[in-house]
C-alpha positions in Angstrom: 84.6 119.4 -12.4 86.2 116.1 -13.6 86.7 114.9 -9.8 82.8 115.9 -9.2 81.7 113.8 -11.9 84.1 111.1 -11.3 82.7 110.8 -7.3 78.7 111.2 -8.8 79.6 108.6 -10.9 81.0 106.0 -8.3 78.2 107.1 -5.8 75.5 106.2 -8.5 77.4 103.2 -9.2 78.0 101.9 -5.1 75.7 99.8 -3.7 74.4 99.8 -0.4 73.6 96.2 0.4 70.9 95.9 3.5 67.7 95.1 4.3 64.9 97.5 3.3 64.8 100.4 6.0 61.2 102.4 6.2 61.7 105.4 4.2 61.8 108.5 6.2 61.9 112.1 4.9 63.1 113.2 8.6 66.9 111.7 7.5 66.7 111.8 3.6 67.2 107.8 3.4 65.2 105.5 1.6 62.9 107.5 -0.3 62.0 107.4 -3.8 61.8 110.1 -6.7 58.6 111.6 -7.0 58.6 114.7 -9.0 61.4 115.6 -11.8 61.2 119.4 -13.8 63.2 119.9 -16.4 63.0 123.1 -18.5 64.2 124.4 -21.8 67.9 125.1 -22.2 68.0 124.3 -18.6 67.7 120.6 -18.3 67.2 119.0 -14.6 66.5 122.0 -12.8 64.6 120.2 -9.8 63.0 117.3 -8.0 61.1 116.1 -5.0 61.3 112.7 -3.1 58.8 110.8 -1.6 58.5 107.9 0.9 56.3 105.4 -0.8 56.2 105.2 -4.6 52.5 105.2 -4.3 52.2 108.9 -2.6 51.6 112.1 -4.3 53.4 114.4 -2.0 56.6 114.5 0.3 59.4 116.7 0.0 60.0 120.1 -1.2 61.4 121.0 -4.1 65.6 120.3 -4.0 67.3 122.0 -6.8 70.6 120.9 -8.7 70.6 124.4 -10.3 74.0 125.2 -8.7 75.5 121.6 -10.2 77.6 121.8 -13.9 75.5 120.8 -16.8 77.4 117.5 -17.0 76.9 116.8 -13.6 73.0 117.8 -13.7 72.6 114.9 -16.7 74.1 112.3 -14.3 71.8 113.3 -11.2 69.1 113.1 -14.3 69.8 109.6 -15.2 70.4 108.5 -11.4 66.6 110.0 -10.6 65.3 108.5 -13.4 66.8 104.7 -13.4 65.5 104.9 -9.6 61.8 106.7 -10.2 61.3 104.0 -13.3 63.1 101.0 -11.1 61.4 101.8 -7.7 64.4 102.2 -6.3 65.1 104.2 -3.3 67.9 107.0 -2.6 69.3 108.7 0.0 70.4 112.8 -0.4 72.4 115.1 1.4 71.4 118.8 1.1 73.3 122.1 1.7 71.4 122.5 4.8 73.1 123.6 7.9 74.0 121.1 10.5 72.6 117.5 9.4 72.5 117.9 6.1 69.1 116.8 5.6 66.6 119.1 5.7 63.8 118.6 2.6 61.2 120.4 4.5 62.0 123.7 2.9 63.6 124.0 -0.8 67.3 123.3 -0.2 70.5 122.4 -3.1 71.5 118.7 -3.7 74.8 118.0 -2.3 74.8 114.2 -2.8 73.0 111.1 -4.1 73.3 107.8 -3.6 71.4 104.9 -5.7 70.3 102.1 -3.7 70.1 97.8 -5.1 68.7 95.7 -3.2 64.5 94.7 -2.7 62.9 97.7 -2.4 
């Protein structure tokens, strides 16, 4: 669990340094956050990305239910510094094959926190 956090922690915290890419839901890279649930007792239970921070609808839901508690609170403050800095992300999911499939509800895997212009 420690070795989970540490690697969330230095993903959240790498950089990816290149020009702005057009956000595409078809590879999970360069979106942005669009919806966060939280619930009671729970805490980050879910969350959908989209690929202009102006839209209202994009992926389906991806869940960090399967994630440690400790681990769900980092994923929660790496969603939330990108949805309030308009930052984009890129995610892995535990789909088969590529890894990216947000077209049907699927469990996060991996984030990474993008600088740069957005």
């Amino acid at each position: 669990m420690k070795y989970k956090l540490q690697s969330l922690a230095i993903i959240t915290l790498t950089f990816l340094f290149a020009n702005n890419v057009n956000a595409s839901l078809a590879d999970c890279k360069d979106l942005y956050v669009g919806k966060i649930q939280l619930a009671k007792d729970v805490g980050l239970q879910r969350f959908t990305l989209i690929e202009d921070p102006l839209e209202l609808y994009g992926s389906q839901w991806i869940y960090v239910t399967s994630w440690q508690k400790e681990d769900a609170n980092t994923i929660l403050s790496t969603l939330l510094s990108a949805k309030l800095g308009e930052k984009q992300v890129t995610v892995q999911t535990e789909a088969q094959g590529t890894g990216c499939d947000i077209d049907v509800t699927q469990q996060l895997s991996y984030i990474l926190l993008q600088s740069g212009p957005s």
